[in-house]
Each structure stands twice: as structure tokens, then as C-alpha cells.
C-alpha positions as CSV (number, residue, x, y, z in Angstrom):
1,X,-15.1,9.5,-167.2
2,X,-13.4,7.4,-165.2
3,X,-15.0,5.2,-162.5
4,X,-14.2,6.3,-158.5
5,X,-12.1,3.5,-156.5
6,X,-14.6,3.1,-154.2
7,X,-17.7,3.5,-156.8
8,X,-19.6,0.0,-156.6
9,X,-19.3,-0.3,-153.0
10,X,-21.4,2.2,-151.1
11,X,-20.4,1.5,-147.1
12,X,-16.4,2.2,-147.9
13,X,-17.5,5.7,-149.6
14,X,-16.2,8.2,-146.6
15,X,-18.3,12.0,-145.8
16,X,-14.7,13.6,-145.6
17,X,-14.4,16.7,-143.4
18,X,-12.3,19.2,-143.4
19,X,-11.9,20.5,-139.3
20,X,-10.5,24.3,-139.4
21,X,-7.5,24.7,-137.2
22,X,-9.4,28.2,-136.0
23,X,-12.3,26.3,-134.5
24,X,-11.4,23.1,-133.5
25,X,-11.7,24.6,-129.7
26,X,-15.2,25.9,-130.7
27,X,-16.9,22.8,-131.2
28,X,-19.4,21.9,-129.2
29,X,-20.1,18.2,-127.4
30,X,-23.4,18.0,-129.5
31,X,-21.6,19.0,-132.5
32,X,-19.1,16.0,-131.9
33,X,-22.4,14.1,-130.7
34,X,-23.8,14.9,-134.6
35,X,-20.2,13.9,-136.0
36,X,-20.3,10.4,-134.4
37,X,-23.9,9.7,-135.5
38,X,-23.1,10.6,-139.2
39,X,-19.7,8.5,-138.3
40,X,-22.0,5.1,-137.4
41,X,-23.8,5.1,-140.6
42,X,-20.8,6.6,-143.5
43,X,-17.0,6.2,-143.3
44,X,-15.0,9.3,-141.9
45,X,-12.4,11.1,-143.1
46,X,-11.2,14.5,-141.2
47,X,-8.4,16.6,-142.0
48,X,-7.5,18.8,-139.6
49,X,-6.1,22.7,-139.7
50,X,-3.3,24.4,-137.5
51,X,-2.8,27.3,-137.9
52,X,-4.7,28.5,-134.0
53,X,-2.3,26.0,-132.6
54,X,0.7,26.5,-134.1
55,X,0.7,30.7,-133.5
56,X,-0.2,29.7,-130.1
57,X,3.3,27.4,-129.7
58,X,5.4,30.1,-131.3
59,X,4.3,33.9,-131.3
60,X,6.4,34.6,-134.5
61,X,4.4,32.1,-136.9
62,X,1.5,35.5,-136.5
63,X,4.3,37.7,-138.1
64,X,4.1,38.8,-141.4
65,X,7.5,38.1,-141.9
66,X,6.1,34.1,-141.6
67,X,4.0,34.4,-144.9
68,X,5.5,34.6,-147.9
69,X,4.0,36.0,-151.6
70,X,5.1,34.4,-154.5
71,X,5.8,36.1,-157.9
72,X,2.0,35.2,-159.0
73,X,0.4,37.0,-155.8
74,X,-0.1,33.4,-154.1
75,X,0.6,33.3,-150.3
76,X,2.1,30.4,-148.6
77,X,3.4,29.9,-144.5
78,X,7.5,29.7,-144.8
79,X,8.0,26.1,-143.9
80,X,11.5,25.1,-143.0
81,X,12.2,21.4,-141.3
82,X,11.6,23.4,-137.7
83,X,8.0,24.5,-138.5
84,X,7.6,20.8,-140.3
85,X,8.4,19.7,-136.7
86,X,6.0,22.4,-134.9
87,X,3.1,21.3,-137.3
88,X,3.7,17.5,-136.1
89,X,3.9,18.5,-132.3
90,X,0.8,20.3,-132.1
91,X,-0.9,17.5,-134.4
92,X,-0.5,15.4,-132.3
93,X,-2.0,17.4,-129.2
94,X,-5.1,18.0,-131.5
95,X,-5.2,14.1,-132.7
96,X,-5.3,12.7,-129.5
97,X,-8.5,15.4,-128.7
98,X,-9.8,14.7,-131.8
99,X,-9.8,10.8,-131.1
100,X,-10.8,11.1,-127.8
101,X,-13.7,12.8,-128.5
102,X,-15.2,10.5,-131.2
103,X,-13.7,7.3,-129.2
104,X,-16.0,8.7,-126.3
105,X,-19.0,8.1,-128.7
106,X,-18.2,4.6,-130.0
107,X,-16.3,5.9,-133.7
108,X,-13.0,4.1,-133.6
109,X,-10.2,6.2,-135.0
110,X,-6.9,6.5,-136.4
111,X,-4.8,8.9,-137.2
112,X,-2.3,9.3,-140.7
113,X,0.3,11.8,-141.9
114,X,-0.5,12.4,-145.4
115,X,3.2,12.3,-146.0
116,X,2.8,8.4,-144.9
117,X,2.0,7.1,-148.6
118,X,-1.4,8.9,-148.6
119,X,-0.7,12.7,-150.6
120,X,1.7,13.7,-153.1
121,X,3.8,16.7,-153.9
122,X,4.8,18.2,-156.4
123,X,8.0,21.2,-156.8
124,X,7.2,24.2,-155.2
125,X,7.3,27.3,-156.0
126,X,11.5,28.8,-155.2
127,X,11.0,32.7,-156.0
128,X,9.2,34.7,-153.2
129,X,8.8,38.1,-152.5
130,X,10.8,39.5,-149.6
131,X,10.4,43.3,-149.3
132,X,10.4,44.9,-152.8
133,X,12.4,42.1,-153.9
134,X,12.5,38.4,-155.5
135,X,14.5,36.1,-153.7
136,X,15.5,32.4,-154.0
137,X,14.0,30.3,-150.7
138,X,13.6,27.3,-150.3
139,X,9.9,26.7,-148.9
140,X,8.6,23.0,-148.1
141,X,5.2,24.0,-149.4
142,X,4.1,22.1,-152.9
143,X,1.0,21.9,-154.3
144,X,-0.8,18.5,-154.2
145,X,-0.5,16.1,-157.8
146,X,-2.0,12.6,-156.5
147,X,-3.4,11.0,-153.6
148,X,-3.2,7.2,-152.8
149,X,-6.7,6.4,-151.1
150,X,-5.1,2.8,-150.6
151,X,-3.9,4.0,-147.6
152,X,-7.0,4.2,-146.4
153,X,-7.2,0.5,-145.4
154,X,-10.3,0.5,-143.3
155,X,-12.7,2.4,-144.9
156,X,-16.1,1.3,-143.1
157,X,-18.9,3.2,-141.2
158,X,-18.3,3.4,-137.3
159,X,-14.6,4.3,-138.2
160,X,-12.4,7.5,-139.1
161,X,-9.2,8.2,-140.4
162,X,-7.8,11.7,-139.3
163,X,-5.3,13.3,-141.6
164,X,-2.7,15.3,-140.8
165,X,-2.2,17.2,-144.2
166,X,1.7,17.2,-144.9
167,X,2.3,15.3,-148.1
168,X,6.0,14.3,-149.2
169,X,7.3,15.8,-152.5
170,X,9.1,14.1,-155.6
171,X,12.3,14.4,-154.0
172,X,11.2,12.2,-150.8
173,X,10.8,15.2,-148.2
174,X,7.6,16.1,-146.4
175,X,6.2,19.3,-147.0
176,X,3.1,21.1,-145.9
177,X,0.4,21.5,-148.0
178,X,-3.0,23.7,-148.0
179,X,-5.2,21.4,-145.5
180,X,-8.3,22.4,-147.6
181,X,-7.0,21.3,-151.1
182,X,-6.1,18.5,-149.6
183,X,-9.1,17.3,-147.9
184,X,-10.7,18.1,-151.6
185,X,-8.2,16.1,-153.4
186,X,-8.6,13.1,-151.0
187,X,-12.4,13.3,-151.5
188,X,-12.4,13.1,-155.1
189,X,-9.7,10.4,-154.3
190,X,-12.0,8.2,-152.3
191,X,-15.2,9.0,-154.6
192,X,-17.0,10.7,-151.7
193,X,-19.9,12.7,-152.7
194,X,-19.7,15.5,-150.0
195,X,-17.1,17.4,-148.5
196,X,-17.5,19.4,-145.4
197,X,-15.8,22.2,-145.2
198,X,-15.9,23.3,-141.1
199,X,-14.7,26.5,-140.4
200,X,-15.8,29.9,-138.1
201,X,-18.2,31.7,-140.0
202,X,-21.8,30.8,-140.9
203,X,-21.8,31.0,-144.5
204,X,-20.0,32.6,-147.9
205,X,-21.0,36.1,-148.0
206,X,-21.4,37.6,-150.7
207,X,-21.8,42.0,-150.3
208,X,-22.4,41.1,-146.9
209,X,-25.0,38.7,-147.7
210,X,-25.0,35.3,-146.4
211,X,-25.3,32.9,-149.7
212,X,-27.6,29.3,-149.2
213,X,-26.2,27.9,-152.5
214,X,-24.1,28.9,-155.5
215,X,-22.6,27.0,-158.3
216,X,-19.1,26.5,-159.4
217,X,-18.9,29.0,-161.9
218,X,-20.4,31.7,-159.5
219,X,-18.2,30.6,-156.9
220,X,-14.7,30.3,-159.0
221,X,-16.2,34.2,-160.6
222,X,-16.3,35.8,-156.5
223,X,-12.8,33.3,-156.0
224,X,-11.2,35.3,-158.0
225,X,-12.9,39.0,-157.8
226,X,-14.0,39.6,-154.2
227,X,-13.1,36.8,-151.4
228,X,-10.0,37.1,-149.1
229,X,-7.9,35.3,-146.9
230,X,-9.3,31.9,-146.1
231,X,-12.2,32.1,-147.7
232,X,-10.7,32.5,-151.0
233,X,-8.5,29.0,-150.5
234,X,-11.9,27.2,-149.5
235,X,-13.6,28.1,-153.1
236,X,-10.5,27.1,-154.7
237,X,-10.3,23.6,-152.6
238,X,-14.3,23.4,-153.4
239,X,-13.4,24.1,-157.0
240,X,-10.9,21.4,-157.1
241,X,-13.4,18.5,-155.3
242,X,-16.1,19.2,-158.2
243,X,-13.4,19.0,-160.9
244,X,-12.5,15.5,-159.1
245,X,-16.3,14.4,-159.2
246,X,-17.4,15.0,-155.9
247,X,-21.1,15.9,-155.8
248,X,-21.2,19.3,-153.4
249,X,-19.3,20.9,-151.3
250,X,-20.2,22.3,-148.2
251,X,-19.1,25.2,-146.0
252,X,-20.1,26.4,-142.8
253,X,-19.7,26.2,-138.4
254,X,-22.7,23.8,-138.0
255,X,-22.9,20.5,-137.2
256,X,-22.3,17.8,-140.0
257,X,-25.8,16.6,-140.4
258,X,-27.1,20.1,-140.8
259,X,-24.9,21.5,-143.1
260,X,-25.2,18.4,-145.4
261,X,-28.9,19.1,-145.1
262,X,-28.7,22.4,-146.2
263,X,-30.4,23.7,-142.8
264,X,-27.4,26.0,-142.6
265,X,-24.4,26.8,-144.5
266,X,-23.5,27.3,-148.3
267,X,-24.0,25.0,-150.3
268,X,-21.5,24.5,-153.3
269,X,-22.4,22.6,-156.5
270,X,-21.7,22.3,-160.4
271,X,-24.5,23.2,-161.3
């Protein structure tokens, strides 16, 4: 197995996080209190969701007609260059919170389109479901083949890097890509050992049960045979960050320090 990039050298090692787009307005000042003391002691990396904001600048992205179903059953948002452009102007609102926030608490911060030399896209899928019928459209989604944790220059503790995850594609155009795949494919990336999944439920639940800990196998089995929606992307993006050689991956609405404590949360490893 291959060494990680940042392997022998412990302080540039980043806890990435992956903030939910359906939450962000949720979080408490202690919970950003928690972030910034996890920040002073581990590099930071946050990748940031949309998907509250971006229904909230345009009604119509809540449509059904805005999803679209591939011929394998996988959903995807239709991205054309205008919602490309919606995703960047309501980043940016949520970056300057998001660095205002953990300035306020002595993290410095920075923020970086993943499109800017950081992820990589390949093809994406061309045949989609409209109706009862296939149809050729073109979709600036692609799924995530390399990231370049060079551009990551200052990987240090007291510092944090937050992502905005659009990627650009072989071709040379910027796409939009599944924000929790890629906060697990820059965490295996970067070597990190944890990722934090932060979304608004609790735990995985399991027949209504919420689950403490589960390994991969158990979580790829319930991937595939009984979660939905959201949920079913974050086992998959979870699935992806063990593959990559990070340690365990966590998923829940608590702060940082006690999800990664396993106070709260579920609790994702390969064995």
C-alpha cells in the first residue's frame, strides 16, 4: 500500500469535515466554539453543501423536474452553466459566514473551488430519464477520479481551507460533483484519519434504531438494501474514504469533538 502524502508529518494531517448544506443555519455558536478548538490543535478541511441555499435563491431547483435519474437508477441535480453560476453565488454568501465565524475564534481561513486545481472529473453520465423515456442531456455532473492535495498549500493547525465542491472535468469545464464523495476523496487524498460527516439527523438508523457503530460491510449491505435519499450518498462517500485509507468515518449533528469521540453519532469503520 501506498504511503499517504502527508503520512510522516503529523501537524499538516487535516480532520476534514464535510458541513451539510441543510444545516449550516443550525449550528450553534458552541458548536463553531468546538470546531475552532479541534481547528487550534489539527488542520481543517470543510466542504460545504448547498442544496438549502440554492432552493432558497430559485424555487424551481425543489421541482422534480430539477433531478434527473439515470439509466442505472442514480439521481443527480441537472446542472447547466446557470445553476454552475447559482452554486458559486450562494457559496460565496455561505463562505464568508463560514469564515467569519471561525475568524471570530482565531482559525484563519481560506476558501477554494475544487475546480481550482484541487478535484477532478471524469465524463458524466449523457442518458437520463425524462418521463418514460431516455434522452440525451448534457448534465455538468461527473463523478470524482483524482484530487490534487497540493493545492492545499497551508496545511497547519490554527488554519482551514473551505471547499467549495465543483471539480473541472477532462474536457476543462467545471462541473458539480456530490459534496460528500468529495470531502471523502479529499480525505483519503490528504491521509486524514477521520472524516466528519455533519448533517441533520442524530445518527444512521437502522429499523428505526439509532446505530453507535457499524462496519463497512454492514454499512455498504443497508447502502444498498434499505437507506434513502441522503443518507444513502453518505454510506457510499463513507465507503469511498475507507477504500482511500482513512481510519473512520463519522456521521452525525453534534459538535466535532463529540462525534469524533464517539459520545454521539455513528461511527463508521472497516472493521
Amino acid at each position: 500500500m501506498n504511503a499517504h502524502p502527508n503520512e510522516s508529518l503529523p501537524d499538516t494531517v487535516p480532520t476534514v469535515v464535510k458541513l451539510g448544506g441543510s444545516c449550516l443555519d443550525e449550528l450553534s455558536g458552541a458548536w463553531w466554539d468546538d470546531l475552532a478548538r479541534h481547528g487550534r490543535d489539527k488542520p481543517l478541511v470543510l466542504v460545504h453543501g448547498w442544496s438549502k441555499p440554492l432552493k432558497r435563491l430559485r424555487p424551481e431547483y425543489s421541482e422534480p423536474s430539477a433531478i434527473l435519474r439515470d439509466r442505472y437508477g442514480n439521481q443527480s441535480r441537472w446542472t447547466t452553466p446557470a445553476v454552475i453560476e447559482d452554486i458559486k453565488t450562494v457559496s460565496v454568501v455561505m463562505a464568508e459566514d463560514v469564515m467569519s465565524r471561525l475568524e471570530q475564534r482565531g482559525i484563519t481561513c481560506e476558501r477554494l473551488l475544487g475546480s481550482d486545481g484541487l478535484v477532478r472529473a471524469g465524463a458524466g453520465e449523457r442518458w437520463w430519464w425524462q418521463g418514460k423515456q431516455l434522452v440525451e442531456l448534457e448534465n455538468l455532473v461527473g463523478p470524482i477520479t483524482g484530487v490534487d492535495p497540493g493545492a492545499l498549500k497551508n496545511l497547519q493547525p490554527g488554519h482551514a481551507y473551505l471547499v467549495t465542491p465543483l471539480a473541472q472535468n477532462d474536457a476543462g469545464k467545471e462541473v458539480n460533483t456530490d459534496a460528500d464523495r468529495a470531502a471523502a476523496a479529499i480525505a483519503g487524498a490528504t491521509g486524514a484519519t477521520d472524516l466528519v460527516l455533519v448533517t441533520d439527523v442524530a445518527h444512521l438508523l437502522i429499523d428505526g434504531e439509532p446505530v453507535p457503530a457499524i462496519d463497512a460491510e454492514a454499512a455498504a449491505a443497508f447502502r444498498d438494501k434499505g437507506a434513502t435519499g441522503g443518507m444513502r450518498k453518505k454510506l457510499r462517500a463513507a465507503g469511498e474514504a475507507l477504500e482511500a485509507g482513512v481510519a473512520r468515518v463519522v456521521i452525525g449533528s453534534a459538535p466535532v469533538t463529540d462525534l469524533l469521540a464517539a459520545r454521539t453519532g455513528t461511527v463508521i469503520t472497516r472493521s
